[in-house]
N, C-alpha and C positions, 0 to 999 in steps of 0.2 A: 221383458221379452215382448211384449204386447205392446209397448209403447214403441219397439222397435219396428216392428211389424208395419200398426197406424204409420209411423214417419216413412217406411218405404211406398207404402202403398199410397199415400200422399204425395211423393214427389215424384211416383209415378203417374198419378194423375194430374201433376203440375207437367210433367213434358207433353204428356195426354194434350193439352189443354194450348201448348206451344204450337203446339205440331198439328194442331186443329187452326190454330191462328194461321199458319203457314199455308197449308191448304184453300183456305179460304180467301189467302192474297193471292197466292197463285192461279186459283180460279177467276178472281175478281182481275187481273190481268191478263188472261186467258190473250188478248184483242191488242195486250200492247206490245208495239214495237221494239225489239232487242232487251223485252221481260226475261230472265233466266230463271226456271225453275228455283226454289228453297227448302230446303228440309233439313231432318235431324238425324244422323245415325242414330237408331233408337234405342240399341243396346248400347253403346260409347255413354250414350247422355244421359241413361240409365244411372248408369254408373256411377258417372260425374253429380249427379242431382244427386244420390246418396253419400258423398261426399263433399257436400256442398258448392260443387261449382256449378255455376248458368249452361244453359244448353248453346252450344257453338251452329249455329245456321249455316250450311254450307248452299252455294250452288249444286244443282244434281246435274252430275254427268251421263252422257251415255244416253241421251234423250235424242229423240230427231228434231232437227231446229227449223223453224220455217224461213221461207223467204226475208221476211222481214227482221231476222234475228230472235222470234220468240221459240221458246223450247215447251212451253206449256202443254201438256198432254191430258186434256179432260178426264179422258179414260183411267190412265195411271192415276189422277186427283179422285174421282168417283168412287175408285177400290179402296184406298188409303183412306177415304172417311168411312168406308163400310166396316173398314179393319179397325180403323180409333175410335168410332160406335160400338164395335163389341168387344175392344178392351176397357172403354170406360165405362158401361154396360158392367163384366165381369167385375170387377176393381172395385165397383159402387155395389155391388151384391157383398163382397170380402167385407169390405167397410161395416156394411148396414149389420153384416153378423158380428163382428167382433164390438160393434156397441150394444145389439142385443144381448151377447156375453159378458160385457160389462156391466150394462145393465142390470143382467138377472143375478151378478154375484152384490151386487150392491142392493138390490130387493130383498132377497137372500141376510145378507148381514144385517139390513132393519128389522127385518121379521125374526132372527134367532137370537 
């Protein structure tokens, strides 16, 4: 059970971690020419990472696109690192306890 748990919560931090990479392109593109937004349905990919597939990178629709073809939206990018900071925030607190529970049961069996 526990080890199930650590593997979700790891590959939730592995798309965590995607999706942080993606942001960070899209920002760093912010300035270029017919750049198209990227990202990951978060729950789809959830999903798929617990059943071992890669996370699928789509273009985002429904964005307003500039002159020059890019669709980049600082703003939308700015929130979504504020939201993947305090899911991996949260996620790394789960972690850090359930090694502290492992821990203390493993302290535990040396000491009895």
């Amino acid at each position: 059970m526990l080890n199930g748990i650590n593997n979700s919560l790891e590959s939730y931090l592995d798309l965590l971690s995607v999706r942080q990479k993606l942001m960070a392109s899209n920002i760093a593109n912010a300035d270029t020419p017919g750049y198209k937004t990227r990202d990951v349905d978060f729950q789809t990919e959830f999903q798929n990472l617990v059943h071992g597939s890669a996370p699928h990178v789509t273009e985002v629709t429904g964005l307003k696109t500039n002159n020059d073809g890019n669709n980049v939206s600082l703003d939308r990018e700015a929130r979504l690192l504020a939201e993947n900071a305090l899911r991996f925030s949260a996620v790394s607190q789960l972690l850090r306890g359930q090694i502290r529970t492992l821990k203390a049961a493993i302290d535990e069996g040396k000491n009895g």
